[in-house]
C-alpha positions as CSV (number, residue, x, y, z in Angstrom):
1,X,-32.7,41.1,-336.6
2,X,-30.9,38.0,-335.3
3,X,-32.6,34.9,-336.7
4,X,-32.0,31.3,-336.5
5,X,-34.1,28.3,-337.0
6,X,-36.0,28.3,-334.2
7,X,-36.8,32.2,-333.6
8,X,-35.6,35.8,-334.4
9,X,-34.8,38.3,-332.3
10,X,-36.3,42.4,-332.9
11,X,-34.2,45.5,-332.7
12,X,-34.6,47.0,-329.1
13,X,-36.7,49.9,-328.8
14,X,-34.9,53.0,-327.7
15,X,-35.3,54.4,-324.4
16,X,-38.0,57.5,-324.3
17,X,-39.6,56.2,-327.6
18,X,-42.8,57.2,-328.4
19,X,-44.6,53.8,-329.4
20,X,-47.6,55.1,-329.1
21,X,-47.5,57.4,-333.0
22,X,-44.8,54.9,-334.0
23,X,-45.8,54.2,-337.6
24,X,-46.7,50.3,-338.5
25,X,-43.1,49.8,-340.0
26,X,-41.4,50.9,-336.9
27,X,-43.6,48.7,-334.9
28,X,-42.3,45.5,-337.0
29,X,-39.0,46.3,-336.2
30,X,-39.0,46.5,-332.7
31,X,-41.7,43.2,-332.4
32,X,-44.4,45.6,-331.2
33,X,-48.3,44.4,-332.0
34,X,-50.0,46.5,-334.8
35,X,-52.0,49.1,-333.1
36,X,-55.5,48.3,-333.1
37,X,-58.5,50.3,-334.1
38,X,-59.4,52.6,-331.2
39,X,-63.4,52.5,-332.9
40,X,-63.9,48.8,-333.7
41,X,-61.9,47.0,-331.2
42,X,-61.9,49.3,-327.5
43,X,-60.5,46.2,-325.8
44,X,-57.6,45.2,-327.9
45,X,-56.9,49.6,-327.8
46,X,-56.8,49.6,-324.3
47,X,-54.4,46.6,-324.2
48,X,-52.2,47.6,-326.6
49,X,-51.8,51.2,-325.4
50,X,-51.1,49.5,-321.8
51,X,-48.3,47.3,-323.6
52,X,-46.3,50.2,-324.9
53,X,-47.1,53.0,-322.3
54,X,-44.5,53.6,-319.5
55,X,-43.0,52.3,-318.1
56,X,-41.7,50.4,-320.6
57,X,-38.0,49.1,-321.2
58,X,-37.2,46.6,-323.8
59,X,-34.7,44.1,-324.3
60,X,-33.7,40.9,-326.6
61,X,-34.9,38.1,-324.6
62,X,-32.3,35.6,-323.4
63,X,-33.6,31.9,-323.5
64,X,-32.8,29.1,-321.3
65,X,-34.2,25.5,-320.5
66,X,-36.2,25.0,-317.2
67,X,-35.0,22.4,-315.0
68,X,-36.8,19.9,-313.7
69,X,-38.1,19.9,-317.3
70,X,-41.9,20.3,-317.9
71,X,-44.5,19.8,-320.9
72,X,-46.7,22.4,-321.7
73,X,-49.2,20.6,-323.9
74,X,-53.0,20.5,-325.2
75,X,-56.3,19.8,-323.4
76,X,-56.5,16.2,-321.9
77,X,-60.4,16.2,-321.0
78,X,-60.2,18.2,-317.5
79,X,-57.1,17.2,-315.8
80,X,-54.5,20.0,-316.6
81,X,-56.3,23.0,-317.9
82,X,-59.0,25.3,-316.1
83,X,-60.3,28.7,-317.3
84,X,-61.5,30.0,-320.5
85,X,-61.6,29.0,-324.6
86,X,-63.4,30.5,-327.0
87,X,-63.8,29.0,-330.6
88,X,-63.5,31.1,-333.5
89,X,-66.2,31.2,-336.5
90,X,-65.4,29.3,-339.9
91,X,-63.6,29.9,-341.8
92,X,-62.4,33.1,-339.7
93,X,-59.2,32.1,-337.6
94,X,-57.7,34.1,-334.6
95,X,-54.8,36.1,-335.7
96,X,-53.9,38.1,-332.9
97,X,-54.8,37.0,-328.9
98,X,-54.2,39.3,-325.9
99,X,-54.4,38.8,-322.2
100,X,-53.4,40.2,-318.4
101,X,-53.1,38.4,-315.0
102,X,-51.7,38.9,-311.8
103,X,-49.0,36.6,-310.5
104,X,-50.3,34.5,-307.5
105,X,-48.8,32.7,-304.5
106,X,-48.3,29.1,-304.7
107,X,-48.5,26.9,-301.4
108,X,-47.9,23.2,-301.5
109,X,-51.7,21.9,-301.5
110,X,-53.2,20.3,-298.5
111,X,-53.4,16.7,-300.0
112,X,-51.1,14.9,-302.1
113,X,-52.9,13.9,-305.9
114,X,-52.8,10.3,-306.9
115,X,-51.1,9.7,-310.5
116,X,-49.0,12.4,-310.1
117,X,-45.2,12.6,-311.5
118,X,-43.9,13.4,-308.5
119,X,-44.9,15.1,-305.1
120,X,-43.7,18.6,-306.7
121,X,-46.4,20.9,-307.3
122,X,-46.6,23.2,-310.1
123,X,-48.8,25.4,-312.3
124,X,-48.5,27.8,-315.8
125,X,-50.0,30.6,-316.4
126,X,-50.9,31.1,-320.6
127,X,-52.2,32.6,-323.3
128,X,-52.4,30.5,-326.4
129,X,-53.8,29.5,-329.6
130,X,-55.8,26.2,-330.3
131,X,-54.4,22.7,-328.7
132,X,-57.8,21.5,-328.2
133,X,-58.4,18.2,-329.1
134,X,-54.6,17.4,-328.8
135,X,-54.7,14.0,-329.5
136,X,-55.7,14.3,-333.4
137,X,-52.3,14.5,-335.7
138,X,-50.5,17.4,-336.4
139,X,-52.2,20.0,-333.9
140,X,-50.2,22.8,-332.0
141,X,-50.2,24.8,-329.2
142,X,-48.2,28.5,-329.4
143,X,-48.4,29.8,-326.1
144,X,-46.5,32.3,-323.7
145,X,-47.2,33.1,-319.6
146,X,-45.9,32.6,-316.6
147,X,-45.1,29.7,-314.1
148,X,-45.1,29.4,-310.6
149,X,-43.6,26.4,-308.5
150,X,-43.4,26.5,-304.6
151,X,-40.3,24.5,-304.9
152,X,-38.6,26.1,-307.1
153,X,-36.3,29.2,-306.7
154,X,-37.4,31.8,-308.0
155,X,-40.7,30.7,-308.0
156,X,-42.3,33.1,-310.6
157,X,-40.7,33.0,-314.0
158,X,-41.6,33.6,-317.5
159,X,-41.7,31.0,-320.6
160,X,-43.0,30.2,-323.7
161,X,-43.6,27.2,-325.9
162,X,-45.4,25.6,-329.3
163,X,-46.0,22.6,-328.4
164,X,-47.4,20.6,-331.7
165,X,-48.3,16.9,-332.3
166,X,-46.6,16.5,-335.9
167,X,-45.1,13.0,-336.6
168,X,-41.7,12.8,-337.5
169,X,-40.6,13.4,-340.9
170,X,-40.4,9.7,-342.5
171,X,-38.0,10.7,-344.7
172,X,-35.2,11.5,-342.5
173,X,-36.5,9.6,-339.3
174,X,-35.3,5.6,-338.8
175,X,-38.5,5.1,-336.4
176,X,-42.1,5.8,-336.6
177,X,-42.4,6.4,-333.0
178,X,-42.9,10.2,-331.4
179,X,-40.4,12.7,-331.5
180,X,-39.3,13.3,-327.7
181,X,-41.6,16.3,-326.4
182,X,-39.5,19.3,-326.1
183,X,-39.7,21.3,-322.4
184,X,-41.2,24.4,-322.8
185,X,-38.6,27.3,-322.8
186,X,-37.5,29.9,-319.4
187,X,-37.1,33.3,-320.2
188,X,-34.3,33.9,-318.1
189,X,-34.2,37.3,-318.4
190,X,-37.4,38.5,-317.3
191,X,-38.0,39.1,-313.2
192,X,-41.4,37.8,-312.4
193,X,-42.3,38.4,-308.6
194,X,-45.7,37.7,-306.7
195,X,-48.3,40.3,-307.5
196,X,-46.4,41.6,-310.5
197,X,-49.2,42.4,-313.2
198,X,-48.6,40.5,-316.5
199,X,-49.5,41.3,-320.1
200,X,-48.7,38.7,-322.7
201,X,-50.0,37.7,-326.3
202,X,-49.6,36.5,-329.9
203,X,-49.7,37.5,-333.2
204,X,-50.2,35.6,-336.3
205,X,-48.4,36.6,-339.1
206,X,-48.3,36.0,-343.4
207,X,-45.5,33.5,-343.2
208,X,-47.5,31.3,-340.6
209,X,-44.6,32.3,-337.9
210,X,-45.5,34.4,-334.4
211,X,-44.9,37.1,-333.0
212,X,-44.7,36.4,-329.6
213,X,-44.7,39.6,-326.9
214,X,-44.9,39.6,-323.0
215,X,-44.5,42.7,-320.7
216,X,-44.3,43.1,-316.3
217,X,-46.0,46.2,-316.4
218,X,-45.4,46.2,-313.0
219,X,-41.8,46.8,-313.4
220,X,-42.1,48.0,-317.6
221,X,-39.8,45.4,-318.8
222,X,-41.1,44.6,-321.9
223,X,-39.7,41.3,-324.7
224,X,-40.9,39.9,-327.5
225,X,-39.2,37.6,-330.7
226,X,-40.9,36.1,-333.6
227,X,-41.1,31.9,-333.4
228,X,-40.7,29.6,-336.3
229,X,-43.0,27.1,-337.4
230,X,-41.8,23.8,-335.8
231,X,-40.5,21.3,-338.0
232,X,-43.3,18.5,-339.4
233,X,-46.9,19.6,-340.3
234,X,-49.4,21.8,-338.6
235,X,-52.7,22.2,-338.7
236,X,-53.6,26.1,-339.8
237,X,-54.0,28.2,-336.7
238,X,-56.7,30.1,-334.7
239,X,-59.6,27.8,-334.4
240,X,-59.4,29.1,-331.0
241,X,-57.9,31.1,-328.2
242,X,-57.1,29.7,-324.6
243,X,-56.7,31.6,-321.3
244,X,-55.2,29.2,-318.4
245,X,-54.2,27.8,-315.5
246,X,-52.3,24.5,-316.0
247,X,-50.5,21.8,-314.1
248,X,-47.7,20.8,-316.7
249,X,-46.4,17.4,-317.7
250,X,-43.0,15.7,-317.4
251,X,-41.5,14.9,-320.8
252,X,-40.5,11.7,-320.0
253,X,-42.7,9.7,-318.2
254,X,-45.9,11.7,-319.3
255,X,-47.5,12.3,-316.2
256,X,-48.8,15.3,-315.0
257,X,-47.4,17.1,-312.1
258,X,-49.9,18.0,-308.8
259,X,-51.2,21.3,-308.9
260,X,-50.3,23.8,-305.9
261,X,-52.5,25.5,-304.0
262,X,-52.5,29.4,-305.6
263,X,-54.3,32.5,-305.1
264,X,-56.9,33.7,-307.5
265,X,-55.9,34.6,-310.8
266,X,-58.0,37.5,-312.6
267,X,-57.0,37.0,-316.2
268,X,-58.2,40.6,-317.7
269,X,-57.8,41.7,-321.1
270,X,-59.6,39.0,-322.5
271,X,-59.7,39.4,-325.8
272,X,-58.5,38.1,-329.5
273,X,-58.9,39.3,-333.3
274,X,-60.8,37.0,-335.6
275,X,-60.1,37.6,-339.4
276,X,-60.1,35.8,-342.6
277,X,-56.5,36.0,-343.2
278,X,-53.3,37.3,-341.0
279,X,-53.6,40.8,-341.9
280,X,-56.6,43.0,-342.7
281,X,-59.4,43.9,-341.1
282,X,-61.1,41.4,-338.7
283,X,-63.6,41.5,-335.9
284,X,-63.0,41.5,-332.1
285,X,-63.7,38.2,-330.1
286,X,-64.2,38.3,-326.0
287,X,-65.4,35.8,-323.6
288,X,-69.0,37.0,-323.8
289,X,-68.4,34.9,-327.5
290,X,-69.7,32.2,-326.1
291,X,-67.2,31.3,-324.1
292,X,-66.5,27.8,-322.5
293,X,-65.6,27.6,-318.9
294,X,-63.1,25.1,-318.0
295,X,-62.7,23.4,-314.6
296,X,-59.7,21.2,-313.6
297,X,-60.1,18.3,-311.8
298,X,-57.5,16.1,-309.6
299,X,-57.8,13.0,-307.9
300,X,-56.8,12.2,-303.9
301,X,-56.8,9.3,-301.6
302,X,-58.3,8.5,-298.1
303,X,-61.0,7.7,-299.6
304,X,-59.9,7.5,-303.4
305,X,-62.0,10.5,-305.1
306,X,-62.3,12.7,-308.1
307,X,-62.6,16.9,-307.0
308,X,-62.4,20.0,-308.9
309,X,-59.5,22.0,-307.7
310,X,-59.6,24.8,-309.9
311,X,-63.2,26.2,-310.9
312,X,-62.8,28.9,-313.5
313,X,-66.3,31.5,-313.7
314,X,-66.5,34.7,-316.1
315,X,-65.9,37.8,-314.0
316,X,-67.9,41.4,-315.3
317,X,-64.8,43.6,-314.6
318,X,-66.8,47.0,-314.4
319,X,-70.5,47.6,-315.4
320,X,-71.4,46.9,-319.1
321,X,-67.5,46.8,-319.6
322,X,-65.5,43.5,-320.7
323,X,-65.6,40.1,-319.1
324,X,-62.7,38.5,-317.3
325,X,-62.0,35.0,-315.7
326,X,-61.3,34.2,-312.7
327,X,-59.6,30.6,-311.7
328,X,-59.6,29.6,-308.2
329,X,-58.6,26.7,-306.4
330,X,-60.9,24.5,-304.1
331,X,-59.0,22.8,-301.2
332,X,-59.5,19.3,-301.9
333,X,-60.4,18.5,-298.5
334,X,-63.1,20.8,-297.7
């Protein structure tokens, strides 16, 4: 395993290996999820076996940094996330959160947003791990999806980030001010195209790090590396589990970026572990948890108003079989 301060980096899984008998110990090495129990948790089974089934081809992810950079970052009221959170029971935490989406078109919207970084739409597609209540100190925000900027080429890519809220370390730091927000991080070697089916997720593990995991099951390529805690304090993780669509932030001025006009998005797999400690057994959490819906709302001239743009709603994906979200975005003149 390659390792540095920031992440590690798996051995890659032979070509033709059987993943799905693999014993837990082979799993860890080649940063595959645990495999869930096919009695207790159906949902999380039929994700996992979708993750490892052909076609499947692994490699060591190569990193880069996204430019223009961009912020993921935690909930600010409604103006940069929509779609779906659930909130796990105390003193349960979510250890392990799964989902699936399909990659959308992006258009330039109709209107340009007021307070906006710059006339440059752009949107992320997550799954992630608190970063609710962002503003209180020393919350963070693991989270890995896809992006998708009309101006931008490619315009589909892959990325993950933990974003966190930790002051600096006093002892080493000459100011009390912020650390500068760090972009959130391209995975350069992972094709993403329009229509592409995506499976992503996270697992917590003992030492507090992540396993982080994403696959095109459209095309089988399949990465994943384990993340180090950032530096400073966190809060302990998996009060709760977020699937969305967000319109990001730029690291320097602060301000969010408009958000483009996209297709739906169906996130599917829904689902998330709940457990009392990183390992062990746990119960199964899905949006009919009582989930909260979350709508995103943007704000246009001529006259000077406040709309919802993107309206998520909970989607029965076959009879009596899990719930989905759906995020769609309303035309802000109509």
């Amino acid at each position: 395993m390659f390792e540095n301060d920031r992440f590690a980096l798996y051995e890659v899984v032979p070509p033709d290996f059987n993943l799905l008998d693999a014993p837990p110990a082979t799993l860890d090495r080649y940063g595959i999820p645990q495999k869930p129990d096919v009695v207790t948790e159906p949902e999380l089974f039929e994700f996992w076996t979708q993750l490892v089934s052909e076609p499947f081809s692994a490699k060591q992810p190569v990193f880069g940094s996204i430019d223009p950079p961009s912020l993921g970052g935690s909930l600010q009221s409604m103006l940069n996330w929509s779609g779906a959170l659930i909130s796990t029971p105390w003193p349960q935490r979510i250890v392990f959160a799964a989902a699936g989406w399909n990659v959308p078109d992006v258009r330039r919207p109709s209107a340009s947003a007021l307070d906006t970084h710059a006339d440059d739409p752009k949107s992320l597609l997550w799954v992630g791990l608190d970063g609710r209540n962002g503003m209180l100190p020393n919350i963070s925000l693991p989270q890995i999806g896809t992006g998708h900027w009309p101006n931008r080429k490619p315009k589909h890519f892959a990325w993950w980030d933990w974003w966190h809220n930790s002051p600096p370390d006093q002892a080493t730091t000459k100011s009390s001010a912020s650390p500068r927000p760090q972009a959130i991080t391209l995975i350069e070697n992972l094709p993403i195209n329009e229509d592409d089916h995506i499976l992503a997720g996270l697992a917590v593990q003992v030492s507090g790090d992540i396993l982080y995991f994403i696959k095109n099951r459209s095309t089988g390529e399949f990465r994943s590396f384990l993340a180090r805690q950032p530096p400073g304090e966190i809060e302990p993780l998996g009060s709760s589990v977020e699937w969305v669509m967000e319109r990001p932030t730029d690291p320097e001025s602060r301000d969010l970026f408009p958000l483009p006009d996209y297709d739906p998005v169906n996130f599917n797999y829904c689902v998330a572990r709940a457990a009392d400690a990183a390992v062990g057994s746990g119960r199964m959490m899905t949006l009919a948890d009582n989930a909260l819906m979350i709508e995103m709302r943007e704000t246009f001239a001529n006259p000077e108003r406040t709309v919802i743009v993107s309206r998520a709603a909970p989607r029965q994906e076959t009879p009596n079989g899990p719930v989905g979200v759906t995020c769609t975005f309303q035309d802000p003149l109509t």
